[in-house]
VOZAKOL-211141 format. One record per residue (C-alpha): x, y, z. Coordinates in steps of 0.1 Angstrom, whole numbers, plus 5000, padded with zeros to 4 digits. Example, Ala and Ser with C-alpha at 12.3 -4.5 7.8 and 13.67 -1.06 7.14 Angstrom:
# residues 2
{{5123 4955 5078}};
{{5137 4989 5071}};
END
This chain:
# residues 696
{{7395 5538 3090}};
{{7396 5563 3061}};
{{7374 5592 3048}};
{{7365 5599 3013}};
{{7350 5623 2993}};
{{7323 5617 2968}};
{{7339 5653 2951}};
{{7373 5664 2944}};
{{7397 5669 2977}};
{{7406 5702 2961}};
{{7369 5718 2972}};
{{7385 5716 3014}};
{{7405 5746 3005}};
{{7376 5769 2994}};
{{7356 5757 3020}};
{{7382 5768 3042}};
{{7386 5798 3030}};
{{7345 5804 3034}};
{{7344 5799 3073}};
{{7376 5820 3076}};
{{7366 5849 3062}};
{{7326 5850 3074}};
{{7341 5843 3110}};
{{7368 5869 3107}};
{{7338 5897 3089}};
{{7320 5883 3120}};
{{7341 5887 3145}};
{{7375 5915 3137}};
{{7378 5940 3160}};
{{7356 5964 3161}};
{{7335 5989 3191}};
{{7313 5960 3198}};
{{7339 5933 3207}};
{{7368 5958 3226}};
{{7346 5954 3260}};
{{7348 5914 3251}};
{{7374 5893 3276}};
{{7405 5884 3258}};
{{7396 5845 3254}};
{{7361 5851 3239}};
{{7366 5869 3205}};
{{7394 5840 3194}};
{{7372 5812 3210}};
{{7340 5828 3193}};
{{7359 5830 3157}};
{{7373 5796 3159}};
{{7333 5784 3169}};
{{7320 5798 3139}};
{{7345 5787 3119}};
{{7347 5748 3126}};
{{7307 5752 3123}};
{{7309 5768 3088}};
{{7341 5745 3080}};
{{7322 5713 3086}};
{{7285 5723 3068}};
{{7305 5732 3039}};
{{7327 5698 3040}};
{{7296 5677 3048}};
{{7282 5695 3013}};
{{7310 5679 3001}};
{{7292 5643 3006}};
{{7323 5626 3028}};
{{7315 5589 3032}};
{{7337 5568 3059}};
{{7354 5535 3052}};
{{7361 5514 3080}};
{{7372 5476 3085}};
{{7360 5447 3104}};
{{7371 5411 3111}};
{{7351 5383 3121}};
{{7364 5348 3127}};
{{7345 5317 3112}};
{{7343 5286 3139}};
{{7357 5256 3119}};
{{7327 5230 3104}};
{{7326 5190 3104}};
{{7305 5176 3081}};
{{7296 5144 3091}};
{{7278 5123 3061}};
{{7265 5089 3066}};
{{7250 5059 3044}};
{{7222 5050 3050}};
{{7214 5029 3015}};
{{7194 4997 3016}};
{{7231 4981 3011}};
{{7245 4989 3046}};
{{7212 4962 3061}};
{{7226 4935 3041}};
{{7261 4940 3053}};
{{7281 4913 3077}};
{{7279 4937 3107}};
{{7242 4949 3105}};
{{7236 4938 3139}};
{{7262 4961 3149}};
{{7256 4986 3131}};
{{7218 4986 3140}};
{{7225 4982 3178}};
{{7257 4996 3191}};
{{7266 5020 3158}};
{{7241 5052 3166}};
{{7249 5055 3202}};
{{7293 5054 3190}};
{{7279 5080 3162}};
{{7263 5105 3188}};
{{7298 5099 3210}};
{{7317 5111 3177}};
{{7292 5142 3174}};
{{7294 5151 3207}};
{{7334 5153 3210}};
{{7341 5171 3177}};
{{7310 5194 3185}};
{{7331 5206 3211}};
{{7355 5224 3192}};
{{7342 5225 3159}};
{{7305 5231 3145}};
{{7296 5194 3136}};
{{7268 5193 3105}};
{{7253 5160 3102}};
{{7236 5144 3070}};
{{7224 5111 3057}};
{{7229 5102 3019}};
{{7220 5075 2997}};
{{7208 5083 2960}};
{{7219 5120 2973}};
{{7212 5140 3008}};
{{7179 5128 3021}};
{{7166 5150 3052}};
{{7148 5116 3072}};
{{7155 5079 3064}};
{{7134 5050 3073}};
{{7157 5026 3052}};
{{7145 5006 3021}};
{{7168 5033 2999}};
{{7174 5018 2970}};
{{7205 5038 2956}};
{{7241 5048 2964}};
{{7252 5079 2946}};
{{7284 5101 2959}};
{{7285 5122 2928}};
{{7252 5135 2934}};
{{7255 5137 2975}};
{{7289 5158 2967}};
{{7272 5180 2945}};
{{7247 5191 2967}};
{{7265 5194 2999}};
{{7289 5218 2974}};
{{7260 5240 2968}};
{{7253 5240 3008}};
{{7283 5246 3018}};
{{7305 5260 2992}};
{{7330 5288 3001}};
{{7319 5279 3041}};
{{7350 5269 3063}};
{{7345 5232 3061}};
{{7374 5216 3081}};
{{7367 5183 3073}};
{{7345 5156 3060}};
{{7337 5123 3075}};
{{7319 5099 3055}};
{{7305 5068 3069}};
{{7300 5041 3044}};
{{7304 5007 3029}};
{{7318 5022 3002}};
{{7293 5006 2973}};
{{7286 5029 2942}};
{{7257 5025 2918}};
{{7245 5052 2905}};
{{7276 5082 2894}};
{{7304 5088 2892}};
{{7334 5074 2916}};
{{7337 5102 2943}};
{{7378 5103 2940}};
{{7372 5119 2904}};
{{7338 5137 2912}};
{{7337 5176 2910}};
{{7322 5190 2937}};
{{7326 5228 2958}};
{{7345 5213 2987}};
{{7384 5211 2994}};
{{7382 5197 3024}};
{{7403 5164 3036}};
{{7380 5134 3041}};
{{7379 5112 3064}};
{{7364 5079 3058}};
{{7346 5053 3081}};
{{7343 5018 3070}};
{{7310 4997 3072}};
{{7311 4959 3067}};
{{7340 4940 3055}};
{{7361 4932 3024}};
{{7357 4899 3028}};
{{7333 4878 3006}};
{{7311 4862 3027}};
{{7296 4823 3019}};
{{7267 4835 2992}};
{{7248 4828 2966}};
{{7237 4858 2940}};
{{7218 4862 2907}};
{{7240 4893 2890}};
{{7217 4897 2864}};
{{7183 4887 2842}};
{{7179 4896 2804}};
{{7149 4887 2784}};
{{7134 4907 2760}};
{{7108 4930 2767}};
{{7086 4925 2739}};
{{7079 4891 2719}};
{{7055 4878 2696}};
{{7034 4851 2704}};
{{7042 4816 2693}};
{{7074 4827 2694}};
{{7105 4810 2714}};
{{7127 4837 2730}};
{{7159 4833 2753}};
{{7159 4842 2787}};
{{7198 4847 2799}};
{{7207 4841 2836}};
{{7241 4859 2851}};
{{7249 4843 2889}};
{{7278 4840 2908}};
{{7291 4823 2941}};
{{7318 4831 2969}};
{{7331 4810 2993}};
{{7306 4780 2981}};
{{7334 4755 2968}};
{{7318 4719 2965}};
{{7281 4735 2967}};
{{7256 4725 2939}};
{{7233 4754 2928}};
{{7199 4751 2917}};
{{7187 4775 2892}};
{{7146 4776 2888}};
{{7128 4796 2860}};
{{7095 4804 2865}};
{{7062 4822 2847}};
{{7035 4831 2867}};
{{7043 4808 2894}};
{{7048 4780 2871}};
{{7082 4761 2872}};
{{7096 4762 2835}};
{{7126 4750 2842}};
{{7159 4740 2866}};
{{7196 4734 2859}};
{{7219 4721 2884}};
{{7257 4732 2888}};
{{7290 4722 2908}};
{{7309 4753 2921}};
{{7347 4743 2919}};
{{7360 4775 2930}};
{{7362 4800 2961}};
{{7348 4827 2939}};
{{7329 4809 2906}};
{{7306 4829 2878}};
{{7280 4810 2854}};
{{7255 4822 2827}};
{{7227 4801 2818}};
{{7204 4804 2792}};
{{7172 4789 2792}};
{{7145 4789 2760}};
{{7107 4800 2766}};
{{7076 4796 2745}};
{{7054 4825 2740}};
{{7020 4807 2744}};
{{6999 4836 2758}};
{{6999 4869 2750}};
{{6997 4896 2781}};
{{7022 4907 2807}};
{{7043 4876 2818}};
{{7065 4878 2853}};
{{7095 4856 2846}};
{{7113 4848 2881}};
{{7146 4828 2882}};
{{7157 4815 2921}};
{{7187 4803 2933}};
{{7179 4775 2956}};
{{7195 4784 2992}};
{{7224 4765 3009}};
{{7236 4760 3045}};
{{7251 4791 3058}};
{{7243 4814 3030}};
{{7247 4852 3045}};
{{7216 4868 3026}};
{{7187 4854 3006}};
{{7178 4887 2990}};
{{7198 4882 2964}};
{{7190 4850 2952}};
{{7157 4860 2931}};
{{7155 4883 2906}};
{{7122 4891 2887}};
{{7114 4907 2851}};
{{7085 4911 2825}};
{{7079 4903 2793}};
{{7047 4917 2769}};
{{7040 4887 2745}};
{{7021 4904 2716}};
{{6994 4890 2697}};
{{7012 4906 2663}};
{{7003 4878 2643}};
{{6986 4902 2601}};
{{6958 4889 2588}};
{{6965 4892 2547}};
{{6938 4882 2525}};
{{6951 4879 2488}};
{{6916 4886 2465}};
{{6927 4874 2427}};
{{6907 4878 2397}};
{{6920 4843 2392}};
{{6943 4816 2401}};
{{6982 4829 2395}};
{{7017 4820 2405}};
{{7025 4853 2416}};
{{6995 4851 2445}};
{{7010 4817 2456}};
{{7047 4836 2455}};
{{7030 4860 2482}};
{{7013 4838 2501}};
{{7042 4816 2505}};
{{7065 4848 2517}};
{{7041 4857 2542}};
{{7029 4818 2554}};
{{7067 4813 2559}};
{{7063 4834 2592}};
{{7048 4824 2623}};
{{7036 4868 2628}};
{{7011 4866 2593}};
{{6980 4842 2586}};
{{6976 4845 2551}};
{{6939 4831 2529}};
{{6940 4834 2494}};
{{6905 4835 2471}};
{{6892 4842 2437}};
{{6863 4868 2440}};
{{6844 4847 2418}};
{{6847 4827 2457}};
{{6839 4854 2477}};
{{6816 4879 2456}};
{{6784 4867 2469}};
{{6796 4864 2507}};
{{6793 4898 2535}};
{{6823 4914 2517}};
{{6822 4936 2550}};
{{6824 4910 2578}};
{{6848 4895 2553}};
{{6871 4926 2550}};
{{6868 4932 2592}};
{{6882 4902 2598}};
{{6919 4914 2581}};
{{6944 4934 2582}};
{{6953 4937 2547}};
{{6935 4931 2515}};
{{6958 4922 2486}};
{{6942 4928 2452}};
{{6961 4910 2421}};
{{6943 4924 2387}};
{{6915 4935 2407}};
{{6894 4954 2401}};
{{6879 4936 2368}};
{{6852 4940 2346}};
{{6827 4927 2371}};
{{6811 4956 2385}};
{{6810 4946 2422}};
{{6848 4937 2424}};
{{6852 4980 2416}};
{{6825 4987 2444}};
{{6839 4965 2468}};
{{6873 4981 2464}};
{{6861 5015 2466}};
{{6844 5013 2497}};
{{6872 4997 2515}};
{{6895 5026 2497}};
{{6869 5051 2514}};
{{6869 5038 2545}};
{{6905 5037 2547}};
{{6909 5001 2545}};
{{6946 4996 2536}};
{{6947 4978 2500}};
{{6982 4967 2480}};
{{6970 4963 2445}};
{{6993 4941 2420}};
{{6983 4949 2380}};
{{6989 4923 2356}};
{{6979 4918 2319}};
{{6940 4911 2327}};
{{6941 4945 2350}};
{{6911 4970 2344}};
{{6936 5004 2344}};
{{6907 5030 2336}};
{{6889 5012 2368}};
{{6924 5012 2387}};
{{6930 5048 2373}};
{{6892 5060 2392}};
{{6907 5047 2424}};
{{6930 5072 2427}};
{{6957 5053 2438}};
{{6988 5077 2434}};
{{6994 5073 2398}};
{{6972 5078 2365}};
{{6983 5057 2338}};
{{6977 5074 2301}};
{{6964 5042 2288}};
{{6927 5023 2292}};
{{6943 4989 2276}};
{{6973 4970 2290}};
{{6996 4978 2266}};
{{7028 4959 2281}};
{{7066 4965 2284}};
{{7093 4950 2303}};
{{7105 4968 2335}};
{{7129 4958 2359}};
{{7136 4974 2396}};
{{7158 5003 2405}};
{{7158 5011 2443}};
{{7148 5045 2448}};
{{7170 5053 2477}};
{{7153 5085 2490}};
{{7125 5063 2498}};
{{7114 5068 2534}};
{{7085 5052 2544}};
{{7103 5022 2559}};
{{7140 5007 2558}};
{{7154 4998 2523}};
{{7181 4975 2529}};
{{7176 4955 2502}};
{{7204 4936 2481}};
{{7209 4961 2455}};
{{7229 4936 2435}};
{{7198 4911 2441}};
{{7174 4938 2426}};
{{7197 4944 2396}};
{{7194 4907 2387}};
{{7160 4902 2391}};
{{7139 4890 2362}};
{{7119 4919 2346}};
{{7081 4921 2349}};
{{7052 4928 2329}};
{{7046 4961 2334}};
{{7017 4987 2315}};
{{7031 5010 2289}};
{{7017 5045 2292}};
{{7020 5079 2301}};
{{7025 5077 2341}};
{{7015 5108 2365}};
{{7021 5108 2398}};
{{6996 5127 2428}};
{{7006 5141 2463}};
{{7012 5118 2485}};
{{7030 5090 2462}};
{{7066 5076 2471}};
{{7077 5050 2450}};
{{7098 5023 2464}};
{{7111 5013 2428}};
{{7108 5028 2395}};
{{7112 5008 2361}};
{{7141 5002 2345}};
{{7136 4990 2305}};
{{7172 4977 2294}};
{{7195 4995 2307}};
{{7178 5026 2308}};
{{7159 5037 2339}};
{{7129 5057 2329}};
{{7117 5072 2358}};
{{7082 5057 2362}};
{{7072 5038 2388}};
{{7073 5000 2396}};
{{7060 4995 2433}};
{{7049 5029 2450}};
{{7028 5038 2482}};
{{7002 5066 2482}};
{{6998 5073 2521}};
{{6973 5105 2535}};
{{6959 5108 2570}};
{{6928 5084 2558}};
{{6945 5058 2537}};
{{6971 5039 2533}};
{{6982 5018 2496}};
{{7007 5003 2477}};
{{7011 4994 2442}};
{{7028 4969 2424}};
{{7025 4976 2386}};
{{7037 4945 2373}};
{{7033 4907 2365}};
{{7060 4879 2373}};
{{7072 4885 2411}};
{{7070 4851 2412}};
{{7102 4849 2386}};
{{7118 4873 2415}};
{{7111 4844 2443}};
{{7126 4816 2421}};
{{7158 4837 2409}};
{{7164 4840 2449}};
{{7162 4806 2456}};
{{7186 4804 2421}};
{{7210 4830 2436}};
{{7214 4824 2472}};
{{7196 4788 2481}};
{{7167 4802 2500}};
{{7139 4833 2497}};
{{7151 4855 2524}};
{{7153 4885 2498}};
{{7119 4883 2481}};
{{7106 4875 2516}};
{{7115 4906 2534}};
{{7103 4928 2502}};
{{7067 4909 2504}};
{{7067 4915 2548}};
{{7084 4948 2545}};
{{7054 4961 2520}};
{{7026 4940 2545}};
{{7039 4955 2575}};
{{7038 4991 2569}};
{{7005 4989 2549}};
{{6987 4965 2578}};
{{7000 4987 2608}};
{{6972 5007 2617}};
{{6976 5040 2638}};
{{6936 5048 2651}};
{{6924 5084 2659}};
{{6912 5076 2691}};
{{6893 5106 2704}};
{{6906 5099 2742}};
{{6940 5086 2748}};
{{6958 5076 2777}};
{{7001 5077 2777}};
{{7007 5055 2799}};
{{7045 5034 2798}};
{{7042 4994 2803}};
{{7069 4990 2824}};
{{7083 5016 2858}};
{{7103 5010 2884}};
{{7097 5015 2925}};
{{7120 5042 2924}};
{{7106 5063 2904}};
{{7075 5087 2905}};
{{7053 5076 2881}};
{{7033 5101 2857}};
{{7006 5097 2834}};
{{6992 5120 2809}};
{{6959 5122 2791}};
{{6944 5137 2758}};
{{6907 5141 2751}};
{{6895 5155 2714}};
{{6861 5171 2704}};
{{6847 5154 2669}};
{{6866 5177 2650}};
{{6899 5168 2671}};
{{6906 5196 2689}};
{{6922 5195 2721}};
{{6894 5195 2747}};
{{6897 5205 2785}};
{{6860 5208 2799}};
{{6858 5172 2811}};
{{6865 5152 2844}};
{{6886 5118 2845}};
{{6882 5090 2868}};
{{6913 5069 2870}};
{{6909 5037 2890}};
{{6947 5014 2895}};
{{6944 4979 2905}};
{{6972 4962 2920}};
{{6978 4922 2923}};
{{6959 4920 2959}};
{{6927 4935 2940}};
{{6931 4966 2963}};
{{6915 4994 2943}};
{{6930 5031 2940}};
{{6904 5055 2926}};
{{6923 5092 2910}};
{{6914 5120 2892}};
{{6932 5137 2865}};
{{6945 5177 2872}};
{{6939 5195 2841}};
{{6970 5219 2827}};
{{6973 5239 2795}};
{{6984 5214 2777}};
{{6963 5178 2790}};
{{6956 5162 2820}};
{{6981 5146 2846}};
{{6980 5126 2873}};
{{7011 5115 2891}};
{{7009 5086 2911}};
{{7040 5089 2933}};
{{7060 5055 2940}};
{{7041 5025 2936}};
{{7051 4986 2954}};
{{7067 4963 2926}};
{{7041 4942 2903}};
{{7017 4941 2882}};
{{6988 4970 2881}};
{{6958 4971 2860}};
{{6939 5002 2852}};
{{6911 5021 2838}};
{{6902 5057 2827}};
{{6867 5068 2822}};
{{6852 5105 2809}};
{{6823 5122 2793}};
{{6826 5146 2764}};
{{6793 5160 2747}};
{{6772 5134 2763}};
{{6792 5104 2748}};
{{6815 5083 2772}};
{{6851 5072 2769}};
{{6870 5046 2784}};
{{6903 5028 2783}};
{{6920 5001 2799}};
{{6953 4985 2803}};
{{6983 4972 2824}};
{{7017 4980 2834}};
{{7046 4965 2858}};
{{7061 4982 2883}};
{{7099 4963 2889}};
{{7118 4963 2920}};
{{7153 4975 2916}};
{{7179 4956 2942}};
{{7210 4969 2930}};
{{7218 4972 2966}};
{{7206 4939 2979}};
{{7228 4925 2962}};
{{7262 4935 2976}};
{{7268 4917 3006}};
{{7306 4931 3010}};
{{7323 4965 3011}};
{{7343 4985 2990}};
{{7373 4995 3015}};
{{7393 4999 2986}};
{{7369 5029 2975}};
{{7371 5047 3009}};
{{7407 5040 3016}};
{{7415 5058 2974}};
{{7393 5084 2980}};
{{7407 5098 3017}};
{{7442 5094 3004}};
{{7435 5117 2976}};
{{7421 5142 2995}};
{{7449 5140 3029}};
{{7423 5122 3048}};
{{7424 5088 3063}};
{{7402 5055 3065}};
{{7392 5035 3095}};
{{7367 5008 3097}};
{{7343 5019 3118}};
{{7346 5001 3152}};
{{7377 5022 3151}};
{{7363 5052 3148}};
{{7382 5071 3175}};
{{7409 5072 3155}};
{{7396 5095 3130}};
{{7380 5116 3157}};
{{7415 5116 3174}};
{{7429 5128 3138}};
{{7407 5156 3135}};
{{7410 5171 3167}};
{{7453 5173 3169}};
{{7448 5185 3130}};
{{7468 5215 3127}};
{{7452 5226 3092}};
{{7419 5229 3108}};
{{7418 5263 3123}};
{{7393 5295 3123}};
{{7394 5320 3089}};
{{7392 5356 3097}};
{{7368 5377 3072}};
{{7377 5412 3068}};
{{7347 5428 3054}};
{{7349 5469 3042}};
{{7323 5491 3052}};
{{7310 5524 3039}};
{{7292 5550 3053}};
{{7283 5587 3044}};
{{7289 5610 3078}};
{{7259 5623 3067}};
{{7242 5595 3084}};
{{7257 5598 3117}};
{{7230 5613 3141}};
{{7258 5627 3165}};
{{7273 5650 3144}};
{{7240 5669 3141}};
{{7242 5675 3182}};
{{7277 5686 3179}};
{{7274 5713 3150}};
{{7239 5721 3172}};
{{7259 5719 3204}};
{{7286 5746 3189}};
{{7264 5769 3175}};
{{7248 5773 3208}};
{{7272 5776 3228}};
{{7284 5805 3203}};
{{7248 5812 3208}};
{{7248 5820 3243}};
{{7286 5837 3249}};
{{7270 5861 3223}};
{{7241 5868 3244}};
{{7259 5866 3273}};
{{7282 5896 3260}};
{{7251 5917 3248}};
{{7258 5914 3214}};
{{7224 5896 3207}};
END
């Protein structure tokens, strides 16, 4: 215990020097004190001067510094699995039955001279576990027991597991706030037992319809030699398809790829099943289930012509070519008396070659579709109205009311960014020229040409095919005759059309793809899984399309049963959520409903919910894991029916013994209610000798 001064240690002397001279002035001899006993002047002087002594040293702000030690009980942390793997394992009955009543036996012999902390894990520390946990993750679990218990005198750690990671990182190379040894108990076995399993299902998420697509089929056996395996593919229910095949070894692995047709569009629930054989160990892992979203993508392209020409037929063969366009071609002498509009609603894409013309209507039709924001790809040739094309306001004003004509070939403009460009350059460079206007060009805001001309040699820095895009329109412009030279020097070059293809679907695609302003949106993701908390957002928009937040929605989910689930979104500063926590696997349909300004809104649509059985499908433990991990760390492994072992290790452990904390304390004297009643106490005891004697 020390004291210490909050002011120099020279100020003691002075202090001194204070109470010795006011108690000697006090107290020397003089006619008063000769009468006084012997004993009393001294005892009075040195009274008054240990009382003057210590108010002056207690000005002097004296704090005291003391030490104390306390010892820290050694802690156990006991961790166990309790994953959805450890059900499927050989020894579940044991584990189930006679495992919790050997766990508490553990507990109650290390809580005897240790503090034992008990936890349960799977996709990290879970506080209560009914099983069905879909996860294993030590990484995670380590992490947090670090935070909980990091710097804390952790003797030791016992983990009882199978062993099966997969989710993180392998706990032997994890980093985590605990040096502890640890001591591992095995579940299970290492031994394969006799099974059948489907290791994974691949199939693409998205296809188009009328489209094959592949559907890839991983699966493996153990301990099956001389089985046959059926392998079933279903849609819906439906059986597509089976294969049948001979396992010739203890441990055999087989892929198997089957083809589909895409004859519906919607949600599809592919299911492949491995038929079961005698004396299989577990069934759950012999189906696994995914989705597919077959899309209705097929473009609608309708090529209007001022007349019949073999660059509409070089179009209309790229885009026929491919099962995802339908493709009509007309003259508008064919069509100008028919309901343009119904006409025009039933496609995607209007392609106008030399239109509009010198009839009147063609010009009106056009502009009205241009207004409306009706995507249009114009191609000019020699009988091409320009003045009428130039009114369109298209992108780019050509200086010129007759089709005064040059020869312009392509140059890639390689900034351009509207879609991908990888085109063969060397292709472009070849290609034949075209007929192209001569003129004066200007370009607007809003223009990015694809490819500019090239005249010889020379590139001259107008533009060949451009796109004029704004937030109400969306067109393209081709200003030249002869593409249809272009297709026939590809099938020259390279034997087919694959080049002057992708240009014409390249061009159709972006200008057909229509992104509407929908006034009430709904984000909602067409696929989740069971293990995850599923959240929705939603944004509603006043006629001028601001963000609006006065309104209720009603959400109403539908699962495969036909059980309803009505919700209501919660409003935020930014949109609406909901959060619909963790939903059963398969497929949900749902709608959204709300009122703005007196006018409804509604949506609809579907997503799939997928089961993830990662863990149903291990049907073994990883030994190896436990036994790497507790020799890393100076622990040991046991399986678990020897668990007494481990206990037995921990308890005659030498390097598991109690920490002593010194801590350091300060404290100002000042503080100390006791030396108040002394300094009182000796002033009045100098108090009453005085009187005593008279002197007061």
């Amino acid at each position: 215990m020390d004291i210490g001064l909050s002011y120099s240690a020279w100020w003691i002397l002075p202090s001194a020097l204070i109470a010795f001279l006011v108690s000697y002035w006090l107290y020397r001899k003089s006619g008063e004190t000769e009468d006084w006993p012997k004993w009393q002047r001294p005892s009075l002087f040195s009274l008054r001067f240990v009382l003057i002594f210590a108010l002056c040293f207690l000005l002097l702000d004296p704090v005291l510094k003391y030490l104390s030690t306390r010892f820290e009980k050694p802690s156990i942390i006991f961790l166990e699995d309790v994953s959805e793997s450890v059900d499927f394992l050989e020894d579940s009955v044991y584990l189930n039955e006679t495992w919790p009543t050997e766990k508490q036996a553990i507990i109650e012999r290390l809580s005897e001279k240790y503090q034992v902390n008990e936890h349960q894990f799977a996709n990290g520390l879970i506080e209560d576990s009914t099983g069905g946990l879909k996860l294993t993750n030590f990484s995670s679990t380590l992490k947090e027991l670090g935070v909980r218990y990091g710097g804390s005198n952790v003797g030791a750690l016992i983990v009882a597991s199978d062993g099966q990671v997969n989710r993180g990182q392998d706990p032997v190379y994890a980093a985590y706030d605990l040096s502890s040894p640890v001591y591992t108990l095995g579940f299970g076995s290492n031994a394969s037992p006799k099974d059948l399993k489907i290791d994974a299902l691949e199939n693409n998420s998205v296809v188009y319809l009328g489209n094959d697509f592949p559907v890839k089929v991983n699966f493996s056996a153990s301990n099956a030699k001389g089985e046959q395996i059926r392998l079933s593919l279903f849609e819906n229910n439906r059986l597509l398809s089976s294969s049948l095949h001979e396992v010739e070894g203890e441990l055999a692995s087989f892929q198997k790829e089957f083809s589909v047709s895409a004859k519906q569009s919607g949600l599809k629930r592919l299911r492949v099943e491995i038929e079961s054989i005698e004396g299989e160990w577990s069934l759950q892992n012999n189906v696994k289930e995914s989705f597919v979203e077959v899309l209705d993508g097929r473009q609608k392209v309708l090529i209007l012509s001022r007349s019949y020409h073999p660059d509409v037929a070089a179009v209309k063969n790229a885009l026929s070519a491919s099962d995802n366009y339908e493709c009509d071609a007309f003259t508008w002498e064919s069509v100008r008396d028919k309901n343009l509009k119904d006409l025009s609603a039933s496609y995607n894409l209007i392609v106008a070659h030399e239109l509009p013309s010198a009839d009147a209507s063609s010009m009106t039709f056009l502009e009205d579709l241009s207004n409306e924001g009706y995507p249009i790809w114009f191609i000019a040739g020699l009988r091409s109205d320009l003045a009428k094309l130039n009114a369109l306001k298209t992108g780019v004003n050509i200086g010129t009311n007759r089709f005064k004509s040059n020869e312009a070939g392509p140059v890639l403009n390689k900034s351009f960014s509207l879609f991908s460009t990888d085109f063969d350059e060397r292709w472009l460079e070849e290609c034949p020229p075209l007929v192209s206007p001569f003129g004066a060009y200007k370009e607007s805001a809003g223009t990015e040409v694809l490819f500019g001309q090239r005249v010889g040699n020379l590139s001259t820095g107008q533009a060949l095919l451009f796109f004029n895009v704004s937030d109400v329109r969306k067109l393209a412009v081709l200003l030249g005759e002869g593409i249809w030279r272009w297709r026939l020097y590809d099938y020259q070059k390279t034997g087919g059309h694959e080049n002057f293809n992708q240009l014409i679907r390249k061009t159709v695609r972006f200008l057909a793809s229509r992104e509407e302003k929908k006034r009430f949106r709904l984000n909602v993701n067409r696929t989740y899984s069971d293990i995850q908390e599923i959240q929705l957002s939603a944004e509603l928009y006043n006629q001028s399309y601001e963000r609006s937040f006065e309104s209720e929605i009603s959400f109403l989910l539908v699962n495969e049963e036909g059980a309803e689930f009505p919700f209501s979104f919660q409003k935020t500063d930014q949109n609406y959520q909901l959060s619909l926590g963790n939903l059963e696997p398969g497929l949900y349909t749902y709608s959204a409903k709300t009122q703005l300004s007196g006018q409804s809104f509604e949506t609809s649509g579907e997503f799939v919910v997928q089961e993830v059985s990662l863990e149903r499908s291990l049907v073994k433990a990883d030994h190896n894991l436990l036994q790497r991990w507790s020799k890393e760390t100076g622990g040991d492994f046991t399986e678990v029916r020897n668990s007494a072992k481990i206990v037995d290790s921990i308890l005659n452990s030498e390097n598991i013994q109690e920490i002593g904390h010194t801590d350091e304390r300060f404290k100002k004297l000042l503080d100390f209610q006791w030396i108040f009643f002394i300094l009182l106490g000796l002033l009045s005891i100098e108090w009453f000798l005085r009187k005593f004697n008279g002197s007061i």
